[in-house]
C-alpha positions in Angstrom: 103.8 99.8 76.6 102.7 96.5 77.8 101.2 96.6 81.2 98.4 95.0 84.0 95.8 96.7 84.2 93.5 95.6 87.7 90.9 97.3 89.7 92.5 99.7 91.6 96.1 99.4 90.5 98.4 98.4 87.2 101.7 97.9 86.5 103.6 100.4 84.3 106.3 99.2 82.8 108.9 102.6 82.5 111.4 103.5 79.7 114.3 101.5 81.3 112.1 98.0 81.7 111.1 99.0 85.6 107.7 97.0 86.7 106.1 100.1 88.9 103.1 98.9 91.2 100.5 101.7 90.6 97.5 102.9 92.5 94.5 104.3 89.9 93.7 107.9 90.4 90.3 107.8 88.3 89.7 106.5 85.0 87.6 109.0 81.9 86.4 108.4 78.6 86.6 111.7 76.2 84.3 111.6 73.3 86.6 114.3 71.2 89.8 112.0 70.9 87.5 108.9 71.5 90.0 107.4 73.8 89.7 106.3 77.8 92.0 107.6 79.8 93.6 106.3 83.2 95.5 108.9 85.8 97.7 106.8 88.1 100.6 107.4 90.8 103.4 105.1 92.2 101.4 102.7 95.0 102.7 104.4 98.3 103.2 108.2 96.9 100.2 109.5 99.4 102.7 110.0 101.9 104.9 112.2 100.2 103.7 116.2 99.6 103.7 116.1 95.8 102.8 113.3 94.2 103.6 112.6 90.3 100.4 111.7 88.8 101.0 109.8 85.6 98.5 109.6 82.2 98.1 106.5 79.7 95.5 106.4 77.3 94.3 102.5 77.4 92.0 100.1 75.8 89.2 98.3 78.0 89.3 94.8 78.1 87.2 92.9 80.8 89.5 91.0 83.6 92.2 90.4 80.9 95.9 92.2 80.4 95.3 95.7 78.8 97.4 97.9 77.1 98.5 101.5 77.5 99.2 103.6 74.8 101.5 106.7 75.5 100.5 110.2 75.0 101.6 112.0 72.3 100.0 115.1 71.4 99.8 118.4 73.2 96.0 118.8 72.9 96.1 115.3 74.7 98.0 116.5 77.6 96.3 120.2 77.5 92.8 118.0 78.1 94.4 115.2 80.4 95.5 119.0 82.9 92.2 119.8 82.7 90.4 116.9 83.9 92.9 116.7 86.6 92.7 120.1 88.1 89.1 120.0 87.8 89.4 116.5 89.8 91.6 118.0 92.2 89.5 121.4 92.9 85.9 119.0 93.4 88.2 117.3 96.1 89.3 120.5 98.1 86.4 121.5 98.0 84.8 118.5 99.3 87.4 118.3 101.7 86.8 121.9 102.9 82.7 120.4 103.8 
C-alpha cells in the first residue's frame, strides 16, 4: 500500500488504485505487536452520522513518503476495536463536561 503520509491527513490509496484524501483520527504505538498504528476517515466524513474509520499499521519516517502496511490478523483488529472505543468513550465523556 503505497501512500502520503502528512500531519493531519494521508492519502490512501484503495484496492481499485482510488487516491482518497484522509483526515488522521489519532496515531498509537503498541508495544505487544511492536507496530504504530494510524486510525483515519475520508477528509469530509464529519458531516455524515456514521463515519467509517479506517486502520493501517505504518512505519514513521520524518517529513518523507511513508508506507502503510495492511492489517492482517484478528488479534490486530481485536486490539485496533479496542483502542477505538476507548478513544471514542474519553470523547463522550468529555463532551458530556
Amino acid at each position: 500500500m503505497k501512500n502520503q503520509l502528512k500531519e493531519n491527513q494521508l492519502t490512501y490509496v484503495d484496492d481499485k488504485g482510488n487516491e482518497i484524501l484522509c483526515d488522521i483520527l489519532f496515531t498509537f504505538e503498541n508495544n505487544e505487536f511492536n507496530k504504530n498504528y494510524v486510525l483515519f476517515y475520508p477528509t469530509g466524513s464529519l458531516e455524515e452520522e456514521e463515519i467509517q474509520v479506517y486502520a493501517a499499521s505504518y512505519e514513521p519516517l520524518e517529513g518523507e513518503i511513508g508506507e502503510l502496511n495492511e492489517i492482517t490478523t484478528d488479534e490486530e483488529w481485536k486490539m485496533i476495536e479496542e483502542v477505538l472505543t476507548a478513544f471514542e468513550n474519553d470523547n463522550e465523556e468529555e463532551s458530556e463536561e
